[in-house]
N, C-alpha and C positions, 0 to 999 in steps of 0.2 A: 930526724923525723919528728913531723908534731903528733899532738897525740893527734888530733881528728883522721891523720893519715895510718897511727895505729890503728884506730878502731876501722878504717873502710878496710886496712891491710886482714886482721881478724876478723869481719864480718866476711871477705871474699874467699880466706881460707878455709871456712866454716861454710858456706855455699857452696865451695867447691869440694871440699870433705863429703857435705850431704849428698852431693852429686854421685861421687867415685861411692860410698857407702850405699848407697840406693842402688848404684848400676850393679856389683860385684857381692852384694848382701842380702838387702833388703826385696829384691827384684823375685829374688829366687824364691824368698819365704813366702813373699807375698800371691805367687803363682803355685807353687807346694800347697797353701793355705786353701787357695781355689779351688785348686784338684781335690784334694781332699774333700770337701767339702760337695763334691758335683761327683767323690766316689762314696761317700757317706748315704748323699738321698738315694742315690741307686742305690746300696747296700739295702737302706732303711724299706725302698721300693718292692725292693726282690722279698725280703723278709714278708712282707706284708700280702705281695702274689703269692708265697709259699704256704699260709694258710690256705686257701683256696682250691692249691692242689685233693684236697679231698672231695670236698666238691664237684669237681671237675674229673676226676676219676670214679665217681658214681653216673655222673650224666654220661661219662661216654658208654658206664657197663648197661645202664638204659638203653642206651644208642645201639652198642652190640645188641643186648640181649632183644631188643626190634626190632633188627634186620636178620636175626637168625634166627626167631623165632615166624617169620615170615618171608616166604622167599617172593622177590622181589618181581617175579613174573605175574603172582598173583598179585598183585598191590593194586593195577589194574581193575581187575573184577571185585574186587575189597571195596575199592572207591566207587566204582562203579553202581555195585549194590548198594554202597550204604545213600548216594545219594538219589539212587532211584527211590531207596524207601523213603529219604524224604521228601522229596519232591511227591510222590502220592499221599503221603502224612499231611502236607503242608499246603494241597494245590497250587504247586508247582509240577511245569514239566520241562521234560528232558528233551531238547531240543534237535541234538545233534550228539548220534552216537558217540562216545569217547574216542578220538586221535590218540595215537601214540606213535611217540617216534624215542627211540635208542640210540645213543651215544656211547662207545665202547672205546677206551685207550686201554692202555696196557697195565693200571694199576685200577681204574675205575669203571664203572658202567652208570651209564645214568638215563633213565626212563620220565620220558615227557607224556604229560596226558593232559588231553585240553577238552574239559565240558562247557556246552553252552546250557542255561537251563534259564525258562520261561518262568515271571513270578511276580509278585508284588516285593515291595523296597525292603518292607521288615524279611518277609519268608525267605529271602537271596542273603541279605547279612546274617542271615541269625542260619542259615548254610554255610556260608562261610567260615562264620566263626566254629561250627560243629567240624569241619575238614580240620582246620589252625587244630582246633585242641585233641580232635579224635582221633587223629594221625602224622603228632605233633612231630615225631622223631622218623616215619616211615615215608612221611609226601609230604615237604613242604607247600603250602601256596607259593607260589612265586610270583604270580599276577591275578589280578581279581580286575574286570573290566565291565562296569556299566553303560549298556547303552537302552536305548529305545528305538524301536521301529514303528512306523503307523502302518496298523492292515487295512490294507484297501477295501474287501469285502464287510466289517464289520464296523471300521471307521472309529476304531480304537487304537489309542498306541499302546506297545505294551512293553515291557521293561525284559532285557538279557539279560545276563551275568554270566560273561567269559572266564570258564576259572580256569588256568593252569596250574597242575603242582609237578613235583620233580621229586623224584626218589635217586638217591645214590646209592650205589653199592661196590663197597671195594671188593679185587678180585683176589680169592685165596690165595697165600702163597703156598707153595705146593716145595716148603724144603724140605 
């Protein structure tokens, strides 16, 4: 054997070595390593959401403590009132008695109420935003809908704002 045929003989047993040491070695750690690593940022993850939990267990005693300090029948007439008041505050009117419709399953209940109220741009946002914040945990908005109509008799158009909000309430459990 010349050497040039030792060395391609030792360059191929050594390719072929790296080969069988890669498949049977190197493969495993290197996937180990992955894992590892993709269970480390989830550890690092969770660690980081576990702060949080205080947080998050004061907003829901908010959450309880405004639905049981208000039952959810009247949330209705609550809203109701508060934005009659300001619709007379603000001239703005109330255009169309409040709708409500109930949805009841066996863990939840959920109460829809839908006002239409008459107004200029600023006096319907700045209502808006008074619902969002003043019955931030009791009635969601869930849709807020500008439109405009022209009146024929006066020959002005004049601006709506469709609000619907949703209150949930889970059902006791009675163990």
């Amino acid at each position: 054997m010349t050497y040039q045929k030792k060395v391609y003989t030792i360059f191929g047993c050594f390719v072929l070595f790296m080969l069988l040491a890669y498949k049977f070695s190197f493969s495993k750690t290197i996937k180990l390593y992955s894992e590892t690593k993709i269970k480390q940022d989830k550890l690092a993850w969770l660690k980081e959401k576990e702060k949080e939990i205080p947080a998050l267990q004061s907003q829901m005693a908010l959450l309880d403590k405004a639905y049981n300090s208000s039952d959810s029948s009247s949330i209705r007439d609550q809203l109701t009132a508060f934005i009659s008041d300001y619709a007379e505050d603000n001239g703005c009117v109330v255009t169309e008695i409040p709708e409500k419709s109930f949805y009841s399953s066996s863990q939840l209940n959920i109460q829809t109420n839908k006002f239409v109220i008459k107004g200029d741009y600023k006096s319907l946002l700045q209502l808006m935003l008074n619902v969002e914040t003043h019955y931030n945990y009791t009635a969601k908005v869930v849709s807020a809908k500008f439109h405009s109509i022209k009146d024929l008799q006066t020959k002005r158009t004049n601006l709506y704002l469709t609000l619907i909000t949703q209150s949930f309430r889970q059902h006791e459990e009675n163990s």
